[in-house]
C-alpha positions in Angstrom: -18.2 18.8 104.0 -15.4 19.3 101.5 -12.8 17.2 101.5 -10.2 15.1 99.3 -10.0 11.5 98.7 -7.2 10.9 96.6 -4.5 10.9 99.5 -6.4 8.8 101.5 -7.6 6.7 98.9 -4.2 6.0 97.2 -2.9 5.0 100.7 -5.6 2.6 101.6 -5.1 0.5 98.4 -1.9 0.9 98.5 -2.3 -0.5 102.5 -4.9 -3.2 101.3 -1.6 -5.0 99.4 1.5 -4.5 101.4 -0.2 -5.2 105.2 -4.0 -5.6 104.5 -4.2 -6.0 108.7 -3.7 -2.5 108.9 -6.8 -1.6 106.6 -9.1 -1.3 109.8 -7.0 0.7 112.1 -5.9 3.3 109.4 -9.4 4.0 108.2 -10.9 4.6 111.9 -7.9 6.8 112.4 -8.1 9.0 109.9 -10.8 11.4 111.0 -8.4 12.2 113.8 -5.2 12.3 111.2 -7.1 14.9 109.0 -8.0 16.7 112.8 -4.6 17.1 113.9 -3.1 17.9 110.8 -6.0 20.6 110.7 -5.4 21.8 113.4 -2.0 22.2 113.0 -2.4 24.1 109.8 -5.2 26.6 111.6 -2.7 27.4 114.2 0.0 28.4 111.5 -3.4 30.3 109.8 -3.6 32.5 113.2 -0.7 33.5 113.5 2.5 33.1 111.1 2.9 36.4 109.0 0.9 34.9 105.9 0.6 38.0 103.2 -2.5 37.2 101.9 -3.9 37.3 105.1 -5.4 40.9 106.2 -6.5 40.6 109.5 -7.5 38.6 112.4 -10.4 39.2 115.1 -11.3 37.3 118.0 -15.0 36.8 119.3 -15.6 34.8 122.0 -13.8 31.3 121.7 -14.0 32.1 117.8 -11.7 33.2 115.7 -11.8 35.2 112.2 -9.7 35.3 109.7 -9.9 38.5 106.7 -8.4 37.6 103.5 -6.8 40.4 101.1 -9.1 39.2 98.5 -12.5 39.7 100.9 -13.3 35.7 101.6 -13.4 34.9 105.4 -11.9 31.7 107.4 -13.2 31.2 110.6 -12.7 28.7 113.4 -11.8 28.6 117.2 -9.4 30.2 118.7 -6.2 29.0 118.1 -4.1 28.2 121.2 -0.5 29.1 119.8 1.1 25.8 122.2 -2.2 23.6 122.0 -1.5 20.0 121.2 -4.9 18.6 121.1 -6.8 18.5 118.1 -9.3 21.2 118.9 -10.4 22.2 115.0 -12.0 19.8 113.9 -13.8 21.9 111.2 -13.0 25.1 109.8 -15.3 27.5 107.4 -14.3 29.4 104.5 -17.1 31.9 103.8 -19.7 29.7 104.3 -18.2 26.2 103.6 -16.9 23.9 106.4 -14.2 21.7 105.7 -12.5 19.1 107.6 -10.1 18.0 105.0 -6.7 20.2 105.7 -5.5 19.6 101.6 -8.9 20.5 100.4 -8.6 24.0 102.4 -5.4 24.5 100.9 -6.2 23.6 97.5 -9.4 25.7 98.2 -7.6 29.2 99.3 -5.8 29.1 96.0 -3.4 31.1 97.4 0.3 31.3 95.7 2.0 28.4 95.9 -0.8 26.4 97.4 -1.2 23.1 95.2 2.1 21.8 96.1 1.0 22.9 100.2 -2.2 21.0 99.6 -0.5 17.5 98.1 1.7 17.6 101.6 -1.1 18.1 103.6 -2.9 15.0 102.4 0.0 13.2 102.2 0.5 14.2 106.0 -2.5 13.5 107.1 -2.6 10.1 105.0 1.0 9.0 106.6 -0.1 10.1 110.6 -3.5 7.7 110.1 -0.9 5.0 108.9 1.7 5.8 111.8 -1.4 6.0 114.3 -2.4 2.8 113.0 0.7 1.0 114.0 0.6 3.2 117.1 2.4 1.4 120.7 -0.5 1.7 123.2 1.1 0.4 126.2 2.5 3.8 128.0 2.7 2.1 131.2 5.7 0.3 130.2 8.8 1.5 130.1 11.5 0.3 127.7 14.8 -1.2 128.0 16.3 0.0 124.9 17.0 3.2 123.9 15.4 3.4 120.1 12.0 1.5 121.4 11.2 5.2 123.1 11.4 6.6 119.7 9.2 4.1 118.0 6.7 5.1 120.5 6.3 8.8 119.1 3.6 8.3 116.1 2.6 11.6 115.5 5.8 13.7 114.4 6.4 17.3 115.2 3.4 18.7 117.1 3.0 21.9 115.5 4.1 21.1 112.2 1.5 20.7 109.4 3.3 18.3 107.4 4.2 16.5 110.9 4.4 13.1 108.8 4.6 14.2 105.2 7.4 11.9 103.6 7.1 13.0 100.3 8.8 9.6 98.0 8.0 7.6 100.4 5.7 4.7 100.0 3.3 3.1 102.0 5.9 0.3 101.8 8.6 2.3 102.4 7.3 3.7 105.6 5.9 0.6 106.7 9.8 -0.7 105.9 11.5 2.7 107.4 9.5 4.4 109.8 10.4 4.3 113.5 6.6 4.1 114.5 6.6 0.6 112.6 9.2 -0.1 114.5 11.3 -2.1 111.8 14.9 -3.7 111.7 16.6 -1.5 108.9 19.4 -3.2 106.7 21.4 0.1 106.4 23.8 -1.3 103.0 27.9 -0.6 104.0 29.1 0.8 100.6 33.2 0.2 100.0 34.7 3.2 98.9 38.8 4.1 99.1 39.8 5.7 102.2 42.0 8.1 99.9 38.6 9.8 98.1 37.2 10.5 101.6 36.8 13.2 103.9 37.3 11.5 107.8 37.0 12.6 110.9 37.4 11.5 114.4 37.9 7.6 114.5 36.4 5.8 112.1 36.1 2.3 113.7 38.0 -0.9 112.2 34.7 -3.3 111.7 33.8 -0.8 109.0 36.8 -1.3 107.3 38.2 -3.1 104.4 41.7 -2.8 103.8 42.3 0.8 102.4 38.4 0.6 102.4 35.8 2.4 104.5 32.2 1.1 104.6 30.2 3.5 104.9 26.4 2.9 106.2 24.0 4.0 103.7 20.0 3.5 104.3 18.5 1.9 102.2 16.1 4.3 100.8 19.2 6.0 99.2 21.3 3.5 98.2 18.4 2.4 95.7 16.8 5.7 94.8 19.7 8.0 94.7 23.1 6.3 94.7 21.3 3.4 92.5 24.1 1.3 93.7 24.1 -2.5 95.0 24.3 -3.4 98.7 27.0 -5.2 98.9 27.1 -6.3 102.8 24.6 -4.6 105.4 24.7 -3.4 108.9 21.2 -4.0 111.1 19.6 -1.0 112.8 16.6 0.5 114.4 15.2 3.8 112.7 15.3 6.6 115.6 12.8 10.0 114.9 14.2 11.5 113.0 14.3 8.5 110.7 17.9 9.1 108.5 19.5 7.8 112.5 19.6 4.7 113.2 20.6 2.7 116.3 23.1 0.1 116.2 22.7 -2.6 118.5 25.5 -2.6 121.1 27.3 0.5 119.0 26.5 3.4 118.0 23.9 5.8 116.6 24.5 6.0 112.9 23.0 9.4 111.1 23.0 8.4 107.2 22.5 11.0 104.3 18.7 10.4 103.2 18.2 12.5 99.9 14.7 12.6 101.0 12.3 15.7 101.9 10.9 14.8 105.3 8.8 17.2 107.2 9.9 20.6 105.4 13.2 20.3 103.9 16.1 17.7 102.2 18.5 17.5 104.3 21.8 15.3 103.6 25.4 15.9 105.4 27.2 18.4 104.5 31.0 18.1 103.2 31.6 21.5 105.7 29.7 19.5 108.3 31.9 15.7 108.4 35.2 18.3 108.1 33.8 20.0 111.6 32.4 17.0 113.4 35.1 16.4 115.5 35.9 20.0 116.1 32.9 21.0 117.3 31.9 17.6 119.3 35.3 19.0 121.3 33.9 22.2 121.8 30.6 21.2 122.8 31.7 18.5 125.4 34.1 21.2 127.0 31.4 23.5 127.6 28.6 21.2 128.8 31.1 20.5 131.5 30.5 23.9 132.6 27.1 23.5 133.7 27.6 21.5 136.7 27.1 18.3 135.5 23.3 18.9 134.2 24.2 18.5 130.4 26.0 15.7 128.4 26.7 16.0 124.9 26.4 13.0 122.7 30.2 12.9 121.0 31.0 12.5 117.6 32.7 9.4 117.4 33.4 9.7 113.5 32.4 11.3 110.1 33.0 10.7 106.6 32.1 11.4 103.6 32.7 10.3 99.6 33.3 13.4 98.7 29.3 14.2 98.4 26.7 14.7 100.8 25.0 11.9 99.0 26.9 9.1 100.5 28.2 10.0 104.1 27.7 9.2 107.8 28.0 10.3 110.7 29.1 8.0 113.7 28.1 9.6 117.7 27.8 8.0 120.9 24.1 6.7 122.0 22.3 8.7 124.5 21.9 5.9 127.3 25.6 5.8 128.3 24.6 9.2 130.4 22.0 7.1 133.0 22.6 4.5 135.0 20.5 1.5 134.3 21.8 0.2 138.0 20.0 3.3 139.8 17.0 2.9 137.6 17.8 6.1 135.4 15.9 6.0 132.0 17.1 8.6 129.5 14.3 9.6 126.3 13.7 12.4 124.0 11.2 15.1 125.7 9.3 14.5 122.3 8.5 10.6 123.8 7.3 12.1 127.2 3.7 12.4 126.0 3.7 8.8 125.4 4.4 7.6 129.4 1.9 7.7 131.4 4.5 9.8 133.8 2.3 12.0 135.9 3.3 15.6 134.4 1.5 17.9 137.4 2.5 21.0 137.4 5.1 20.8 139.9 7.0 18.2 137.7 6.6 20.5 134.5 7.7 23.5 136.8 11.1 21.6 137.7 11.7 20.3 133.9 11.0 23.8 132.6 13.5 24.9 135.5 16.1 22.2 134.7 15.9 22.9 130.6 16.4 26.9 131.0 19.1 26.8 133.8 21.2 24.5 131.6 20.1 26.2 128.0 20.1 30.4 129.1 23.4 29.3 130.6 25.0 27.8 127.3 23.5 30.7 125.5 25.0 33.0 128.0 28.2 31.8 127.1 28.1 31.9 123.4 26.3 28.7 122.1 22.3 28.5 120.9 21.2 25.1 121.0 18.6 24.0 118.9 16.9 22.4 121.6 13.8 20.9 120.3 11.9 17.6 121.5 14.1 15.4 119.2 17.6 16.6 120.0 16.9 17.5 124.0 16.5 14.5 125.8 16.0 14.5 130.0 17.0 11.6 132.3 14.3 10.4 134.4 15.3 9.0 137.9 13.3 5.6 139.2 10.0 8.0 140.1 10.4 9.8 137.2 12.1 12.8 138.0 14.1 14.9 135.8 17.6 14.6 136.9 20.0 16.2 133.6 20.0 16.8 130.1 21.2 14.9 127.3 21.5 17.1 123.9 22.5 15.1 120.4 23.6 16.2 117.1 25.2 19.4 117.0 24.9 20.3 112.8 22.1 23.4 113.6 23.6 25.0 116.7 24.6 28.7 116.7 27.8 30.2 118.3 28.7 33.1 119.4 32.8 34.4 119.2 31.7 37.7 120.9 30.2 35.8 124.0 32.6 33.5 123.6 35.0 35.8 124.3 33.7 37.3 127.1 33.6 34.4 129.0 37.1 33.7 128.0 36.6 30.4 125.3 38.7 30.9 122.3 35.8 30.0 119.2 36.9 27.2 117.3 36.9 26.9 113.3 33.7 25.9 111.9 31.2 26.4 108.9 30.2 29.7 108.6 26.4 29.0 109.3 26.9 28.0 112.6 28.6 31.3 113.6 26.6 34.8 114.4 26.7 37.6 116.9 23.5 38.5 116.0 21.3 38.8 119.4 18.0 38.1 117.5 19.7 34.9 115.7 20.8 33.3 118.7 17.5 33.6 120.6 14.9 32.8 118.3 17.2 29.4 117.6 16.8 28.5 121.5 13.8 30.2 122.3 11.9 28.6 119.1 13.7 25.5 119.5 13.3 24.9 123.3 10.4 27.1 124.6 7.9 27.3 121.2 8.8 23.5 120.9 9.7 21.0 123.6 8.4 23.0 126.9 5.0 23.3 124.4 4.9 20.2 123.3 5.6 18.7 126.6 3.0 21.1 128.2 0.2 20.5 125.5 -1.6 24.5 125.9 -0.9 27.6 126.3 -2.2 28.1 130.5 -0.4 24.9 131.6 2.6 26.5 129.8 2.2 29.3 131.6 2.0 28.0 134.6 5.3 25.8 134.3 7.5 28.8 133.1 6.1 31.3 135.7 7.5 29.0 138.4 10.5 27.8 136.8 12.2 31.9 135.9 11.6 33.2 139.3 15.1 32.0 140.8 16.6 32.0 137.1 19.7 34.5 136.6 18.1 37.6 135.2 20.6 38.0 131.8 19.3 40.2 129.1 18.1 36.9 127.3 16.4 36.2 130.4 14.4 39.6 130.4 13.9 38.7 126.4 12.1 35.4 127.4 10.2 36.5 129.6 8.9 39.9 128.2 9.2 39.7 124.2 7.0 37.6 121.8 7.8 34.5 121.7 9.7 33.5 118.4 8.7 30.1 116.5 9.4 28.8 113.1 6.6 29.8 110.8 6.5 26.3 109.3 3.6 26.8 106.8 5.2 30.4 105.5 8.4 28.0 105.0 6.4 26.0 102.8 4.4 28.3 101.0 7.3 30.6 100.2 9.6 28.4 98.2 12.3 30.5 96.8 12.8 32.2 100.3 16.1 30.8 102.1 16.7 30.4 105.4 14.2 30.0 108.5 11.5 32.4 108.8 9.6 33.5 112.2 6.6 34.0 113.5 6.2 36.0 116.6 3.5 34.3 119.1 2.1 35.9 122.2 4.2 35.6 125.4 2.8 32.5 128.0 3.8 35.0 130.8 1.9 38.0 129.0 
């Protein structure tokens, strides 16, 4: 069996000295880390638009890959919405291999090295988060952020769906939701007159003519290399740069730091159009009857880099009612209840999700609605009741729909505004089909199954008729990652569900 032990290896001694009780739990677990992040990669394999792949041919429950360069991958059939980690083992020519880096390193293919160090790193990180894993689903929490420590595992189609590349085993044991840590997020002083502001900023993070802006940690001492002066305590949410304030608000920091496939900091473009488009969005998810809130902006700023900013919003539990028993979480934490999904209650959140969603996109605006930004209230028996959708940086919008529906488009960055049909859809339709309703459903028949019911009493739009008829656009994650000077997204095209 060819695999690689240096990830794995650098991890466990580096696990032996920082939380030596962990040793046991992250060793068991990483058979199934190297599993799922297999299985993850052999799904992109089958069927992202890789060049140096030539062709593909199914037999039986079998699946072959044809190189360009004659070798042969083979391994079973890859379910394009399949959760589970069904590829345990996959064969090059005649060589299995469990280990998804080795593969990687193995194929040789351009760009590949860099692919491979992620992978182990990935699969290193998810036996660590597994290890720390909350295996109590039949309790439900009282506070917001502890559904978002529950989620170990990452994005559930994503390769690198824990790769934190400069991250530590301390540092993730010190940052990572999964551990579920209290974060001392440093409050850097900087004069109010060299920053960009927007919305309120709120008077306990002031000094004077100062701001004090929230910085993570992470940053402050790898990047900014700047002393924390006072500190603010927080609880690291999923996507790991947000953090919840006790009693306040959610704070999203600039993190310098590549997690899953990109770096991502906050934009100087994006603090001068928080407000602006928090507005705009809150105006339209009044339109839709009372089945979507959007988490406000409360305030942005920035030091005039993208280095060392924040951005201030409203939690997402205001929108339930604790007194009526209403819980609200991300989709992404549904898996980890032990909520009976049957089919009728994934028919009526399918239903809910595209009813508020087509009709948004109808109107001009493409959410990006995947299982960390949509959230759903749950009623006491766990029923879905609305929608709750949070940070608005990646939407798309639409003047020309806009328009038509007589909203006058507001100012904003240039990225976030297209006309372009196919732009619009594959950001929802990747975002909120290809990624929450999949990763809620957990295969391909059970997704099936959930959308067949939920379109039949669904306005038939033209983006409707797309859904339901075209491929299926998704984010080819591993093409992302083995095409480094590309820019943008680019797309894969998987086979319909209701095809």
């Amino acid at each position: 069996m060819h695999r690689s032990p240096t990830a794995m290896a650098e991890f466990a001694d580096e696990l032996a000295e920082v939380r030596p009780g962990l040793v046991p739990r992250f060793e068991a677990g990483l058979p199934g880390a190297r599993a799922a992040v297999l299985t993850r990669l052999w799904r992109a394999l089958a069927h992202e638009p890789l060049p140096w792949i030539a062709s593909r041919e199914r037999s039986g429950d079998g699946l072959t890959l044809r190189l360009r360069d004659g070798r042969r991958l083979h391994g079973p059939a890859a379910d394009p919405y399949g959760t589970a980690a069904y590829a345990p083992v996959v064969r090059l020519d005649d060589l299995p291999y469990d280990d998804p880096a080795r593969l990687m390193t193995d194929l040789a293919v351009p760009h590949s090295a860099g692919f491979a160090a992620e992978l182990g790193h990935s699969a290193a990180s998810l036996a660590l988060s597994r290890a720390a894993r909350y295996d109590r689903p039949d309790e439900w929490p009282a506070r917001d952020w502890e559904w978002e420590q529950r989620v170990a595992d990452g994005h559930p189609f994503h390769p690198n769906c824990r790769s934190r590349p400069g991250f530590s085993v301390a540092d993730q044991l010190a940052y990572g939701p999964e551990h579920r840590p209290l974060v001392k997020l440093g409050l850097m002083p900087v004069a109010e007159a060299e920053c960009l502001v927007t919305g309120v900023w709120p008077r306990e993070l002031r000094d004077g003519g100062r701001l004090l802006l929230p910085v993570h940690p992470w940053q402050a001492e790898r990047v900014l290399k700047r002393p924390r002066e006072e500190w603010l305590a927080a609880h690291p949410l999923m996507s790991l740069r947000t953090l919840a304030v006790p009693g306040g608000p959610h704070v999203k920091t600039a993190l310098s730091a590549r997690l899953t496939s990109s770096v991502r900091d906050i934009s100087l473009a994006s603090v001068g159009a928080s407000a602006t488009l928090s507005a705009f969005a809150e105006a339209l998810a009044a339109r839709t009857d009372g089945l979507l809130h959007v988490t406000r902006t409360l305030g942005a700023a920035a030091a005039g880099s993208p280095d060392l900013a924040a951005v201030l919003r409203e939690p997402p539990g205001v929108y339930a009612s604790p007194a009526r028993g209403e819980r609200v979480l991300p989709v992404a934490a549904l898996a980890t209840t032990a909520l009976p999904r049957s089919a009728a209650w994934l028919a009526g959140f399918a239903r809910l999700a595209l009813t508020v969603c087509l009709r948004l996109l109808e109107m001009g605006v493409a959410l990006e609605a995947h299982g960390q930004n949509l959230l759903v209230v749950l009623s006491p028996e766990g029923d879905p009741l609305r929608l709750v959708y949070r940070d608005l940086a990646d939407i798309r919008v639409s003047p020309a729909r806009l328009a038509r529906h007589g909203v006058p488009a507001p100012r904003l960055p240039a990225r976030v505004i297209t006309d372009d049909v196919t732009v619009l859809r594959r950001k929802l339709f990747g975002s909120l089909v290809a990624g929450a309703l999949a990763g809620t459903a957990g295969a391909g028949p059970v997704l099936r199954g959930a959308l067949e019911t939920a379109v039949r009493d669904l306005p038939r739009t033209e983006d409707l008729v797309a859904l339901v008829e075209r491929p299926l656009p998704a984010k080819a994650l591993t093409l992302m990652r083995l095409a480094p000077g590309a820019s943008g997204d680019l797309w894969a095209e998987l086979p319909n569900p209701l095809r």
